[in-house]
C-alpha angles and dihedrals in degrees: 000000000000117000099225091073119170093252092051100047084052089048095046089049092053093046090050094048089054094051087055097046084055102042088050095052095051085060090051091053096052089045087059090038084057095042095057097047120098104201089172093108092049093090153321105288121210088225130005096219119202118210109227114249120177125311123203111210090319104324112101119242121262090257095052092035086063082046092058105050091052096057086048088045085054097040092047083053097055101250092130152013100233149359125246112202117195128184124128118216112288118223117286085018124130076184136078117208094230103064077041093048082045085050096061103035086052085054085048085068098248113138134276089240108040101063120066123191112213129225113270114281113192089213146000097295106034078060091051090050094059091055092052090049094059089044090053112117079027116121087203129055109162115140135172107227118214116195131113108310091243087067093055104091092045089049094052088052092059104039084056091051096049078043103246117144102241138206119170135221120187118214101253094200092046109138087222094061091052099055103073096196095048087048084051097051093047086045092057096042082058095063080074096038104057097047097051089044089054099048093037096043091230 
């Protein structure tokens, strides 16, 4: 009698797709773990870096407009020398976010100096790796990431792998925050997101 039976390769194919479902939702779990965790008092960072979001004829979005008070708020609080803004140019844009993110932090009243908009990255890590080109000939990298907190767990994947030292800083007025079912729904894309970042290295 053949191993592969029809009973066992149905068999086979359930057990597989629960180990998947599991897999996945431990994921899950450790994105919201991440999400929910402030690692701004940990210690003094050389740069806060804020991750892009989308930008409307100049004003931030909602969502990158949360991001960016809170850099302010933790720049304003001496956790850091200077703000790195990323955010490449959307479809249809003349505009990066970042120069827009630098606009308004500069209207916010931070300094000229102190805020450094990146140049454009078309995704997460393209941004990240921005921030590990200016730190390069730098003994130091650690930087406080500010972003969504969904988007925590798979941050700190990449920073490790451009080799910053990372601590993370969710944007506590994010709309997105607010909004329990579209969290969940990030939250739960990133159950896909974080294991493919992390064996594909992006």
């Amino acid at each position: 009698m053949p191993f592969w039976t029809g009973r066992r390769a149905l068999t086979g194919f359930l057990l597989a797709v629960v180990l998947l479902a599991a897999g996945w939702a431990a994921v899950v779990v450790a994105v919201a773990v991440h999400a929910a965790r402030d690692q701004s008092t940990t210690g003094g960072a050389d740069a806060i870096v804020v991750l892009g979001a989308a930008q409307y004829n100049g004003r931030p979005s909602p969502v990158f407009r949360a991001r960016l008070d809170h850099a302010a708020t933790l720049y304003q609080r001496g956790l850091a020398p200077v703000v790195m803004v990323t955010g490449g140019v959307g479809a249809r844009d003349t505009l990066s976010e970042a120069n827009v993110g630098r606009d308004y932090l500069l209207r916010l009243g931070l300094p000229g100096d102190a805020v450094l908009p990146l140049a454009a990255g078309h995704d997460t890590y393209t941004s990240l790796e921005q921030v590990r080109l200016w730190f390069e000939g730098r003994g130091s990298r650690r930087v406080l990431l500010v972003s969504d907190g969904f988007h925590m767990l798979r941050l700190e994947i990449i920073a490790a792998r451009l080799g910053l030292t990372a601590y993370t800083s969710p944007a506590p007025g994010s709309p997105i925050h607010a909004n329990v079912r579209r969290n969940t729904g990030y939250l739960f894309a990133e159950g896909i997101k974080v294991p493919i970042t992390w064996l594909l290295q992006r």
